[in-house]
C-alpha angles and dihedrals in degrees: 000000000000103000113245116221106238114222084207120064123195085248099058124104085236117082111184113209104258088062096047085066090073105020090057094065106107112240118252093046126079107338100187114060119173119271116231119207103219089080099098103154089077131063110240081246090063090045099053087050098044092100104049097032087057098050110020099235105133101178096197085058095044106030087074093112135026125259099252089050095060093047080060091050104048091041083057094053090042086066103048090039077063099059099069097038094050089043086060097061106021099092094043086097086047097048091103087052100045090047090056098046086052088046085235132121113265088246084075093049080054093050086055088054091055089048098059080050099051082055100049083061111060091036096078088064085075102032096055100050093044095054085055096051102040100019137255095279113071096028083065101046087048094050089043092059098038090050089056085048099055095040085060084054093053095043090052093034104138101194137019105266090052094054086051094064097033086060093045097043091051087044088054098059092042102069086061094075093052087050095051100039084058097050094045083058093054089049090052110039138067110236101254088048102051096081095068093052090048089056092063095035090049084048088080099046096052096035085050092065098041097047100037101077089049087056090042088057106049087049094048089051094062117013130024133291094249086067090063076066098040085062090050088058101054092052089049088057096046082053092052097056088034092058088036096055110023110029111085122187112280104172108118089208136023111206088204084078078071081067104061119109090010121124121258085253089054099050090053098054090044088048088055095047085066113029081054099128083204087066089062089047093045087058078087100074081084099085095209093060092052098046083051089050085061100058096044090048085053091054094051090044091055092035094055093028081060102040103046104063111037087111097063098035101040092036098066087032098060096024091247118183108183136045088241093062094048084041086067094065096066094057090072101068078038096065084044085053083050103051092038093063089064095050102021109074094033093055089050082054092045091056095038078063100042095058086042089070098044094050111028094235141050115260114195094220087059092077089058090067091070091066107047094087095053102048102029104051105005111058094030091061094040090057087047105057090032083052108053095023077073091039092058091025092233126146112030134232094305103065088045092060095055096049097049087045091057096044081058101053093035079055094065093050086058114044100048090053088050092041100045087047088057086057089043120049093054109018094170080067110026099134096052086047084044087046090046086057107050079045111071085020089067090041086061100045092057091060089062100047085052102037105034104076091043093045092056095040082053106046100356137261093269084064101044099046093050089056085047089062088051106047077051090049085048092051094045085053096065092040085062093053093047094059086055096047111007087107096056096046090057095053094049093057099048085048093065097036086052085043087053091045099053090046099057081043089061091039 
């Protein structure tokens, strides 16, 4: 038979009927449904291909590894995902005390905070790029064992200066766990099933900083500060064996295998393409990353906003006299972390799903939908009424907890949605998007450990958390306006970047 041209590629936006028929089967399920030969506007190549160009689920790539192995692997992801996120925090409830031991005010101790954040952010500019080139394994191993290294510094660190790059230097190999986990995820799972294993993965990254300050004050109520970091040691050492001997390599393609049979010349020009940290910044010229950025930058800000001074703002509230007490109070948005792993992911794949049945096709914008609820009404009460119910000092504990217990969980319903978009909506370059975004989130995050406890001494907490909720409704907003037009964006960008292409091809 003479093959007819089809006017309608898989890829296309337009679906006609005959191949929703096919393209609408959820992956996962029956595979191979029978063809039917009446279709005659496609070529039997583009037939073959309809189900996995449309949702990206290519079996051969993601049935690697059997389902209970990759429940090992991304539980152990989930817990080293855990290590940068509660450092972080920990020392929040023994800043008094560090400050004192360092015969310096606690605001320093604060700056120091930001700083570990600040460096958080940018490390995911290397990370990223490198876990592409010489695969997830080995830079994990290799951030893993730095990380130990550079806890034992901050637990032993003499002055202050000292404990200043101790705490950068450890914060820098952290985020690459965060990075990498994200990326193995990516390797692993189909699309509509990797918001559910984000869930879990992200669970260690929210619980870490909830958690970290109770821990931190019972520790600090009965031994020293340097054991916070002494406990910090002996995770990162747990971590250490755990990647070593559990995490295989999951990357389907090194780029390092580009290098071989190159000059030495060569392979350092082509090192630097892509080590470049301004090729993980230049990823924003795609509207729709950027936007995403955004929300998940809005999230960190209320989440550390939030988190960091809880000392300084329960404590008088409540007439609080000891780190433990305040410490409580963090348990609370920890057990929300906690019960939104169970529903959050798996509500971002429902509605993958959901959307897949109504198009024909995936379409990566469609994931962004199941968190516009959550983080744009949700959260943004909840800070509110947490806010100026301390402010006005209404409603007891009780209310407070509350508050602080369904931001947690709202937050669940949000991040793995974020996070799983970032895998999704360029999957040849997945880590450097993940990296992007790690990247402006912690920025972020760091503005809100260093401005937070200055900004509510300045106007109150009732203020500033209410301009914390709308800097979160602004971010949602543009969410919104992402899932309508996040696609078109894309393709106009990559119009212009194949157009400049093709013209220095011609030159």
């Amino acid at each position: 038979m003479a093959h007819i041209p089809s006017t309608r590629e898989p890829n296309s936006s337009q679906v006609n009927d005959s191949e929703k028929q096919f393209t609408s089967i959820v992956p996962g399920e029956d595979r191979s449904p029978p063809l039917e030969p009446t279709i005659s506007s496609i070529s039997h190549h583009g037939m073959a291909d309809v189900p996995y160009v449309v949702t990206g689920d290519e079996d051969e790539v993601y049935n690697r590894y059997s389902p209970s192995r990759k429940k090992v692997i991304t539980a152990v992801l989930s817990f080293c995902s855990f290590l940068a996120p509660i450092s972080s925090t920990t020392v929040l409830s023994a800043v008094p005390e560090v400050a004192a031991t360092y015969n310096c005010d606690g605001s320093i101790i604060n700056v120091s905070n930001a700083c570990y954040m600040v460096f958080m952010g940018l490390s995911p500019c290397f990370y990223g790029p490198f876990g592409t080139i010489y695969g997830r394994r080995w830079v994990s191993v290799g951030s893993a064992a730095l990380f130990l290294a550079f806890s034992i510094g901050t637990a032993l660190a003499p002055n202050l200066a000292s404990f200043f790059v101790f705490r950068i230097l450890t914060a820098f190999q952290g985020t690459a766990f965060l990075v990498i986990g994200s990326s193995v995820i990516g390797d692993m799972y189909k699309p509509i099933e990797r918001g559910t294993a984000l869930g879990w993965f992200m669970s260690g990254t929210l619980i870490g900083p909830a958690l970290g300050p109770f821990i931190g004050g019972i520790i600090v109520t009965f031994r020293s500060w340097r054991d916070i970091f002494w406990l910090q040691t002996a995770l990162a050492g747990t971590a250490t064996m755990l990647v070593f001997f559990l995490q295989p390599e999951t990357i389907h393609y090194k780029r390092s295998k580009e290098l071989e049979g190159l000059s030495g010349s060569t392979k350092a020009r082509k090192m630097w393409q892509w080590l470049n940290p301004f090729r993980v910044i230049r990823l924003y010229r795609y509207p729709n990353l950027l936007t995403v950025a955004l929300a998940s930058s809005s999230l960190v800000w209320n989440m550390y906003s939030l988190l960091t001074p809880i000392r300084y703002v329960l404590n008088p509230r409540f007439n609080l006299t000891s780190p433990l007490q305040s410490g409580l109070f963090y348990i609370a948005p920890g057990c929300g972390y906690l019960l939104g792993t169970f529903f959050g992911g798996r509500w971002a794949d429902h509605i993958v799903k959901k959307y897949i049945r109504i198009r024909g096709q995936r379409v990566a914008e469609d994931r962004l939908r199941s968190c516009l609820i959550f983080m744009g009404v949700i959260i943004p009460a909840c800070m509110i009424i947490y806010g100026w119910s301390v402010e006005k000092r209404k409603g007891g504990v009780a209310l407070l907890v509350v508050m602080m217990f369904l931001q947690g969980v709202a937050q669940l319903f949000c991040f793995p949605c974020l996070n799983t978009y970032c895998l999704d909506v360029m999957q040849k370059r997945s880590a450097e998007v993940v990296a992007g975004n790690y990247m402006v989130r912690y920025m972020f995050a760091a503005a809100g450990s260093a401005v937070c406890l200055p900004a509510i001494r300045k106007i109150g907490v009732g203020w500033f958390s209410t301009i914390s909720s709308i800097f979160i409704v602004v971010a949602t907003i543009v969410t919104y306006i992402t899932t309508l037009y996040g696609k078109q964006w894309r393709e106009t960008v990559d119009a212009k970047n194949a157009a400049r292409k093709e013209g220095g091809n011609q030159v």
